[in-house]
C-alpha positions as CSV (number, residue, x, y, z in Angstrom):
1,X,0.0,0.0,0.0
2,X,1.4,3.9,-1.0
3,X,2.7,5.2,2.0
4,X,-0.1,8.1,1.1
5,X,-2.8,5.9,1.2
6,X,-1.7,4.3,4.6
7,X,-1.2,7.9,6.1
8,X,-4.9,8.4,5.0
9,X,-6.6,5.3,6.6
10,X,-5.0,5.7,9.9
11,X,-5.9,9.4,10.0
12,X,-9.3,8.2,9.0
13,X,-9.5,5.5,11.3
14,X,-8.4,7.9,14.3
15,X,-11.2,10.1,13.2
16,X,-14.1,7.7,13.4
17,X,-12.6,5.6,16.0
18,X,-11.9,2.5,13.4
19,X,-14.6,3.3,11.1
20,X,-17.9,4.3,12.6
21,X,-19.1,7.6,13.1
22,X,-17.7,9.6,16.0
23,X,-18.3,12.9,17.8
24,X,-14.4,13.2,17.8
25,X,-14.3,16.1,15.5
26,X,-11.7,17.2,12.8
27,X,-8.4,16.3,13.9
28,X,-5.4,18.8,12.4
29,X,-1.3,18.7,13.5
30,X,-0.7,21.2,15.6
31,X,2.8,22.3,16.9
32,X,3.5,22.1,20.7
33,X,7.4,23.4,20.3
34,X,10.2,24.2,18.7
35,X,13.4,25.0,19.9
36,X,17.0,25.8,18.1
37,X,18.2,27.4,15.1
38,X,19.3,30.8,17.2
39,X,22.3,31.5,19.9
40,X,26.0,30.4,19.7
41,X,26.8,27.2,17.6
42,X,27.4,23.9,20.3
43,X,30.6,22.5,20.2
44,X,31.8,19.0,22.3
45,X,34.5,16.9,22.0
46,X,32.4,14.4,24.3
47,X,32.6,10.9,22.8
48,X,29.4,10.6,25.5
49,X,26.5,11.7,25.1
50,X,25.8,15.6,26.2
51,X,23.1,18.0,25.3
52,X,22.9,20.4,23.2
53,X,22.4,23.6,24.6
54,X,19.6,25.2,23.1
55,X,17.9,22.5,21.9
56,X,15.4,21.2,24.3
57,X,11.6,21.6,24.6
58,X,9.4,20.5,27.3
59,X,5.5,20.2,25.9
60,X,2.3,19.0,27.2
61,X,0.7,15.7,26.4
62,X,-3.0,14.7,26.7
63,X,-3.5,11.1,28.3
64,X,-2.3,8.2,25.2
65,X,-1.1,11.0,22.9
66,X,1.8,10.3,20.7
67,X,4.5,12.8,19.2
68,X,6.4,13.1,15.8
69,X,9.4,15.0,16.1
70,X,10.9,16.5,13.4
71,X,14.5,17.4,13.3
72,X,17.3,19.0,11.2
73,X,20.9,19.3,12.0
74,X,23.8,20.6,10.6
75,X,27.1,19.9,11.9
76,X,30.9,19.0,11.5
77,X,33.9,17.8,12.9
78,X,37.2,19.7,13.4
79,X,39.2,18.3,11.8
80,X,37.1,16.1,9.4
81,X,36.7,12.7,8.9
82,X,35.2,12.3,12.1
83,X,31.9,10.6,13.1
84,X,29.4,12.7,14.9
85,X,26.0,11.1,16.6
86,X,23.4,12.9,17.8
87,X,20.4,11.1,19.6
88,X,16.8,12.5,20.6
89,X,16.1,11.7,24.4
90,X,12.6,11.7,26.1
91,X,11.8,12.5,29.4
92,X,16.0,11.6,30.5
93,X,15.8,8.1,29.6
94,X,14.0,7.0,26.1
95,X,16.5,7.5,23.3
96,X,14.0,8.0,20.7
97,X,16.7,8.0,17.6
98,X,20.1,8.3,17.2
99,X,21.8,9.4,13.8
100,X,25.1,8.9,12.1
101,X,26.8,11.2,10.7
102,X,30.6,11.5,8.7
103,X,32.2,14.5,7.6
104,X,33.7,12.5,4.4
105,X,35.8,15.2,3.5
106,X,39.0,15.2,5.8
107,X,41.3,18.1,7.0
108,X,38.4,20.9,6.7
109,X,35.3,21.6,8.0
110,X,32.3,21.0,5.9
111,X,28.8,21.0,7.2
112,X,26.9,17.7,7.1
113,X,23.0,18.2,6.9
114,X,20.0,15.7,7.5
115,X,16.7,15.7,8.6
116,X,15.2,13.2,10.6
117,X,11.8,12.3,12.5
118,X,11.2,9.9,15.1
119,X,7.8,9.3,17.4
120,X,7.0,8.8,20.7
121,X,5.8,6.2,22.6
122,X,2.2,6.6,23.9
123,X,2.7,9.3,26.5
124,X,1.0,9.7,29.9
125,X,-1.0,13.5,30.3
126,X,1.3,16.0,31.4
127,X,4.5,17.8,30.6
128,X,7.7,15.7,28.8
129,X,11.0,17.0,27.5
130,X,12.5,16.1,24.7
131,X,16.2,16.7,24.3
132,X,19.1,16.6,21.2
133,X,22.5,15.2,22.4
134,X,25.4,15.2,20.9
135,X,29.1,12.9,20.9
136,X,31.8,12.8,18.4
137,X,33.9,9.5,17.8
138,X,37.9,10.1,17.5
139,X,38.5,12.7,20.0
140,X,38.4,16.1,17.9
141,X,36.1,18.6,18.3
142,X,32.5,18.4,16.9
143,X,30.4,21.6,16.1
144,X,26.2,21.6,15.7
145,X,25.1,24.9,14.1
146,X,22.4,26.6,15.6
147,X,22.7,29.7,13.6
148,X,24.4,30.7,10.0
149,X,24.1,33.6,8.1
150,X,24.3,32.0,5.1
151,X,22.5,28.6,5.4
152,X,18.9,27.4,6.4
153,X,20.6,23.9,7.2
154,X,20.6,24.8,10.8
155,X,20.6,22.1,14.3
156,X,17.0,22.5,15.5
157,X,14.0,20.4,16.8
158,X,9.9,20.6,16.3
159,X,7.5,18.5,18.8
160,X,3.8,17.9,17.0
161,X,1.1,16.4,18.0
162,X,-2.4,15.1,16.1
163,X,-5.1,17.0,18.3
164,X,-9.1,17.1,17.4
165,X,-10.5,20.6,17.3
């Protein structure tokens, strides 16, 4: 099945609670928070996980709501040929994705870019924090961008939620 047909029974099925009619009403994404992509770029040369300063949101759930979060980063390493890995964390303890990344190019610093999206388990009502962390493998000096003059590839995360209205 087209991923754009399966995208559209699920939202139909959420709707009419499997099929039938329901008083649920219209359901729409809505954006609980975003966070990144201003202040000073974060640099580590952790080869643990640390977080990235900046880039942390703490949101609302309702009871059994789940979250997509959408993510882009932009980073190197100093010098290249370095890996970097950055993970999304719920709540302190549920790494919710981590991703890969090589600066192919060795001896300068080029800015890898990706974009990424991961979601959350079933979440209990109340307030949860989601959190980008960083670590570079080899010992040099890894750099996330959170602001560029000259690029929209910037390190920065976006927590959305299907809601009825």
């Amino acid at each position: 099945m087209p991923a754009s047909i399966s995208v559209a029974v699920a939202l139909k099925a959420l709707k009419h609670g499997g099929g039938g009619p329901s008083s649920v009403g219209a359901l729409r994404f809505q954006t609980l928070a975003t966070a990144g992509g201003t202040g000073s770029d974060f640099t580590t040369m952790s080869s643990t996980f640390v977080d990235i300063t900046g880039v942390t949101v703490t949101p609302t759930a309702l009871a059994g709501e789940r979250w997509l979060v959408n993510c882009d980063i932009s980073c190197f390493a100093d010098p290249g040929g370095q890996s970097l890995i950055t993970r999304l964390l719920l709540d302190g303890s549920t790494a919710l994705r981590d991703e890969h990344m090589v600066n192919y190019i060795g001896g300068g610093n080029y800015n890898t870019s990706r974009a990424f999206s991961a979601l959350t388990p079933a979440l209990a009502a109340g307030a949860h924090t989601v959190k980008m962390q960083g670590r570079i493998v080899g010992g040099q000096t890894g750099h996330w961008e959170l602001s560029s003059p000259v690029t929209d590839a910037l390190t920065r995360i976006q927590v959305v939620a299907l809601r009825t209205i």
